[in-house]
C-alpha positions in Angstrom: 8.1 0.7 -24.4 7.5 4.5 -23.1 9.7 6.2 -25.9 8.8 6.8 -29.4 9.8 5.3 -32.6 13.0 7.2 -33.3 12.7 9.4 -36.5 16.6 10.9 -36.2 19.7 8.9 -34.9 20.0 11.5 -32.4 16.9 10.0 -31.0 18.0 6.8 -31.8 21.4 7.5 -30.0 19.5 8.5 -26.6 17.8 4.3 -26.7 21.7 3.4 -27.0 21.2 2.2 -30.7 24.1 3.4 -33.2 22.3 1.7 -36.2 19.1 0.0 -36.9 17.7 -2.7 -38.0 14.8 -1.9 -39.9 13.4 1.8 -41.3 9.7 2.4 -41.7 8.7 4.8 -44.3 5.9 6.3 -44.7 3.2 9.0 -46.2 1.7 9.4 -43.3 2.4 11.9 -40.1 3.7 9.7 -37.3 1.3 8.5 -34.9 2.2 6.4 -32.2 -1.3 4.8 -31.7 -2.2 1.0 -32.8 -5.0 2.3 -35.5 -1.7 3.5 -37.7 0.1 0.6 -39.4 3.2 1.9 -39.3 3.2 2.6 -35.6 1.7 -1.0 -35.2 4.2 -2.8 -37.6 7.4 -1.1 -35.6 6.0 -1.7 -31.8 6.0 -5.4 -33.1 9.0 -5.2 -34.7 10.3 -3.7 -32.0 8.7 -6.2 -29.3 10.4 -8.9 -31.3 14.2 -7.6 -30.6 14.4 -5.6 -33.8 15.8 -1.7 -33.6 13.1 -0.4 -35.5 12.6 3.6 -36.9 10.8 5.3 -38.6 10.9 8.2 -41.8 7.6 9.5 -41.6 6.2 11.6 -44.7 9.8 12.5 -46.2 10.2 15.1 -48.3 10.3 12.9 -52.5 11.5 16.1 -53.6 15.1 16.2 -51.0 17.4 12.8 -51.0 18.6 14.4 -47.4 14.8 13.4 -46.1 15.8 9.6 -46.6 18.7 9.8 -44.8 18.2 10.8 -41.6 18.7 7.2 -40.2 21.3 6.1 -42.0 21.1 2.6 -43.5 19.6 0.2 -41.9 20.8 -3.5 -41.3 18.0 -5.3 -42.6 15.7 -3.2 -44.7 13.2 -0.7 -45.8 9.6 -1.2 -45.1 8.1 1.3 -47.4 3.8 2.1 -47.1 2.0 5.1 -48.9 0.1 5.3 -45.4 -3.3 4.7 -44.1 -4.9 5.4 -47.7 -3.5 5.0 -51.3 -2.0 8.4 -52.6 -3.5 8.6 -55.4 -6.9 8.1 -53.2 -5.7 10.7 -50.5 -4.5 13.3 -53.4 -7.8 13.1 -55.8 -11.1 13.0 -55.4 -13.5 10.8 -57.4 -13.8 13.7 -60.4 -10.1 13.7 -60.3 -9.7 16.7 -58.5 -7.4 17.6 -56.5 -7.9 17.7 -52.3 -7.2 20.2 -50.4 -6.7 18.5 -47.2 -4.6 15.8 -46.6 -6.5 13.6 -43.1 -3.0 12.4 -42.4 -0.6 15.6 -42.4 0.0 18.2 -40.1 -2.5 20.3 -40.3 -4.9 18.9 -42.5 -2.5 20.3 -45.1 -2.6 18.6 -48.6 0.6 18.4 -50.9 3.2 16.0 -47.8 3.0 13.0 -50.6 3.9 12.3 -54.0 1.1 10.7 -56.5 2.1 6.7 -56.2 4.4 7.4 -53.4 5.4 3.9 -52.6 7.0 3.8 -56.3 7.8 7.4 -55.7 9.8 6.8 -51.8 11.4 2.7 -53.5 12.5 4.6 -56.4 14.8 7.1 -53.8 16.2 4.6 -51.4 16.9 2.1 -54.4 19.0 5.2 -55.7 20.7 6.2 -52.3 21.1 2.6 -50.9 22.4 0.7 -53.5 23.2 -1.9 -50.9 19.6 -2.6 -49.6 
């Protein structure tokens, strides 16, 4: 498997893929390295016949960021990330952090407080269907 996880169907166009079967969202930046579940979870996936792509840290606020791979055939696999958000955005005085371990840049702000409620609630609302 020398390609990444598609993140657009442009991408997933060039694998010769029109739809797929399963989408991975997630809070975190995409890394394509086994310590990152959602990396790990679609390389197996993907190992076991599946078309498998990925919505990495979508935009809660834009119902344009969910779509950019269409509906998929099977499901939505929906994670927070590598840590809770509520964990990644606060510190233990209920602060909030200003970097973000998992984002571009180290920049704070890429996920919503309880984001796997926060990214469920959006596809239930654009994929009725799912």
């Amino acid at each position: 498997m020398p390609h990444f996880l598609p993140t657009t169907l442009p991408e997933a166009k060039e694998l010769g893929w029109d739809t797929l079967d399963i989408i991975l969202v997630s809070g975190d930046a995409y890394v394509d390295h086994p310590s990152f579940g959602p990396a790990l979870i679609g390389r197996y996936l993907e190992a076991h016949g599946f078309k498998v792509g990925i919505i990495p840290q979508p935009d809660w606020k834009d119902p344009a960021s969910f779509t950019v791979l269409g509906q998929p055939n099977l499901f939505f696999c929906v994670s927070a990330g590598n840590i809770d958000s509520m964990v990644n955005n606060y510190t233990a005085d209920k602060k909030p952090r200003r970097t973000d371990m998992y984002s571009p840049n180290n920049e704070a702000g890429h996920r919503p407080d309880r984001a796997s409620i926060v990214y469920t609630s959006m596809l239930k609302r654009l994929y009725k269907n799912t």
